[in-house]
C-alpha positions in Angstrom: 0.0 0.0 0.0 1.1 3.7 -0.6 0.6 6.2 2.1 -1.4 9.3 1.0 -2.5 12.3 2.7 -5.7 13.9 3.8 -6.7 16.7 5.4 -8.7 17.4 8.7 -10.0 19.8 11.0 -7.6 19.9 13.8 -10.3 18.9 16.5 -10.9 15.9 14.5 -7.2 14.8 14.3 -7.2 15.5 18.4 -9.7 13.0 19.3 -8.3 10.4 16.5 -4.7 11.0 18.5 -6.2 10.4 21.9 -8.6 7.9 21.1 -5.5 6.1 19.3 -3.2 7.2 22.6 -6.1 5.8 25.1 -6.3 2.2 23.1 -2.8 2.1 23.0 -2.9 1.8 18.8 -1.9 3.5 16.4 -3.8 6.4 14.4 -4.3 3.8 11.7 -5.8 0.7 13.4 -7.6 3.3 15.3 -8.7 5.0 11.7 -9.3 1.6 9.7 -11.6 0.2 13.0 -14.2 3.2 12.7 -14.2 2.6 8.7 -15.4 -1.2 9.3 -17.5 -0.2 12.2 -20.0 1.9 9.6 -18.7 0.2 6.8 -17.5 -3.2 6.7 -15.6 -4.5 3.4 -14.7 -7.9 4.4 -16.7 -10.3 3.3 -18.3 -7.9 0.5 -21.5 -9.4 2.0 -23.6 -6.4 3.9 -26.4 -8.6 5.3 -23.6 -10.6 6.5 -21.7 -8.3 8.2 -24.9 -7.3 9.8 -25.7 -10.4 11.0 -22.9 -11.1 12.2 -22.4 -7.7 14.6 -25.9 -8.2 15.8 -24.8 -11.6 17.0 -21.3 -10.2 18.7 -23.5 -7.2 20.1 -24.3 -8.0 23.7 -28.2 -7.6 23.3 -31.3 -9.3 25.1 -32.6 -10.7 22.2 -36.3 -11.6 23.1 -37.4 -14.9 21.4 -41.1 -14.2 21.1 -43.1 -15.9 17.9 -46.0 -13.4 17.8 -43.4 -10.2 18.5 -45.3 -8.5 15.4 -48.7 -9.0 17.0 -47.6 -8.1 20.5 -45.8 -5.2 19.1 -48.9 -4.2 17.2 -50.7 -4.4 20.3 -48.5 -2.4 22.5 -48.1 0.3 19.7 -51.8 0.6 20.2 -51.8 1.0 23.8 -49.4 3.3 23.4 -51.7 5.0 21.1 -54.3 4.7 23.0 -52.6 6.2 26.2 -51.1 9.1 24.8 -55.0 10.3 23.6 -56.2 9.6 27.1 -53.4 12.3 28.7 -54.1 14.5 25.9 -58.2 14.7 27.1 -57.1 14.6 30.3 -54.7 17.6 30.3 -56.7 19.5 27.9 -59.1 20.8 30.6 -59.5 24.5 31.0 -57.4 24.7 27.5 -59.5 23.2 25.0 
C-alpha cells in the first residue's frame, strides 16, 4: 500500500490522536476500526456483516413468535394512552 495524505480539521485529528493514545494503537488501526465499524468491506457481503455484529452485540434478544402482534398491540396502547393524557390535560385549555 502507498501512504497518501488527507486533510482534517484539527479537532478531529485530536480525538483520532487520543482515542489512538487511550487504546494504545496506532492512528491507523484506530482510523481503519471506525471505517469497518459503519462500513464493513470484508466479506463484500452487507447482510452478512450485519448479522454477524448483531450476534457479537451484547443484546437481550427476546425470542417471542408473535413479537409483530404483540408489538402491534402495544403500539396501540401506546396510542391509545397518549390520547387519554391528551383529554385529560386538555381541561381549562380546550
Amino acid at each position: 500500500m502507498t501512504d497518501r495524505t488527507i486533510t482534517l480539521r484539527s479537532d478531529l485529528v485530536e480525538r483520532l490522536e487520543t482515542l489512538a493514545e487511550r487504546q494504545g494503537r496506532s492512528l491507523d488501526e484506530v482510523f481503519g476500526e471506525l471505517l469497518n465499524t459503519y462500513a464493513p468491506t470484508a466479506s463484500g457481503n452487507w447482510a452478512l456483516a450485519v448479522a454477524e455484529g448483531m450476534e457479537a452485540a451484547d443484546i437481550d434478544w427476546i425470542d417471542d413468535p408473535d413479537a409483530s402482534l404483540n408489538s402491534r398491540a402495544h403500539f396501540q396502547q401506546h396510542l391509545r394512552e397518549k390520547w387519554e393524557r391528551t383529554q385529560n390535560s386538555g381541561g381549562d385549555d380546550a
